[in-house]
C-alpha positions in Angstrom: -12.5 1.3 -11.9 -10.3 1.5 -8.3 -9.0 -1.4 -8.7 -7.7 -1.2 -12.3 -6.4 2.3 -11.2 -2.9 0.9 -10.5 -3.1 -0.6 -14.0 -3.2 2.5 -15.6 -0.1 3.5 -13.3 1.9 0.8 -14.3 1.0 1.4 -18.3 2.5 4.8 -17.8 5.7 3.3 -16.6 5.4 3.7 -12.8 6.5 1.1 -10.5 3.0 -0.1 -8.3 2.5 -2.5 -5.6 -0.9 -3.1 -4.8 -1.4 -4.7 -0.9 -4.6 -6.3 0.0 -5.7 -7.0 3.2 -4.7 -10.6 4.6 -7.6 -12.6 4.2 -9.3 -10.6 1.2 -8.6 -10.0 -1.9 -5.7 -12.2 -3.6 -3.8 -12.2 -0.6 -3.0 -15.3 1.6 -3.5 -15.2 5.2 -6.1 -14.4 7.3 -8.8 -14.8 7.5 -9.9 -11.2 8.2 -11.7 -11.4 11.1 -8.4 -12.9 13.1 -6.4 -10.1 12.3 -5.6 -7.1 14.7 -4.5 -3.9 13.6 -1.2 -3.9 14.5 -0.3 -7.0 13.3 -2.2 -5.9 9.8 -0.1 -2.4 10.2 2.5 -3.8 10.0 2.2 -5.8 6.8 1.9 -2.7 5.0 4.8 -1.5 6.9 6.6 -4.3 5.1 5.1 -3.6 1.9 6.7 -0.1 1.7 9.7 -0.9 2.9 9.8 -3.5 0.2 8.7 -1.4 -2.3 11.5 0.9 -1.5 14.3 -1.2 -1.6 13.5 -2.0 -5.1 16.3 -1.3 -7.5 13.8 0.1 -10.1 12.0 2.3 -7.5 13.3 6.4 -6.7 13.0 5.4 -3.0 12.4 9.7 -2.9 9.3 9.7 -5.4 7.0 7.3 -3.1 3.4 7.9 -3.6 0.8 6.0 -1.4 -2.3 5.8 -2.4 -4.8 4.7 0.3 -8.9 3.2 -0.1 -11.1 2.0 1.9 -9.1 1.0 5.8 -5.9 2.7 3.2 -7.4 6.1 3.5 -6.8 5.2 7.5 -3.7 3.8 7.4 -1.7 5.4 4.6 -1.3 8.5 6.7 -0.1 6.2 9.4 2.5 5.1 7.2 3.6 8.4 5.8 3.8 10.0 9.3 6.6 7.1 10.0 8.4 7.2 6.1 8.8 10.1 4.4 6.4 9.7 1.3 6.7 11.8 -1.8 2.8 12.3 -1.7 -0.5 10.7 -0.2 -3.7 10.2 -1.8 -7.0 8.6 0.1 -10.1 7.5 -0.6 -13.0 6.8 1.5 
């Protein structure tokens, strides 16, 4: 159900990006046991910053929504960019 969860989001209308860590998931890199968490913060760094730039995205209404090492570093991320809200899971 979690990982539809963005699914439902984006039926709704709201722009979602969905970040997996390198090395699991559908990402590329990796693999996961060479990655340290800086270099890893830092790719979801990116991400939001991507995300944000986004001509289709209200850079002011940002949600993050954080599971699993996300419910970690999602509040990383919104104590260095202003977020609209932050969820987290687990």
């Amino acid at each position: 159900m979690l990982c539809s969860l963005h699914l439902h989001f984006a039926k709704a209308g709201y722009v979602c990006l969905r970040v997996d860590r390198r090395g699991c998931g559908d990402s590329e890199g990796g693999p996961v046991e060479d990655m340290d968490f800086e270099t890893e913060l830092d790719g979801y760094r990116q991400a939001l910053r991507a995300l944000r730039s986004l001509d289709s995205v209200d850079s002011g209404n940002v949600f993050i929504y954080g599971q699993s090492l996300g419910g970690f570093t999602g509040p990383i991320l919104a104590s260095e960019t202003p977020v609209r809200g932050i969820v987290t899971h687990g």
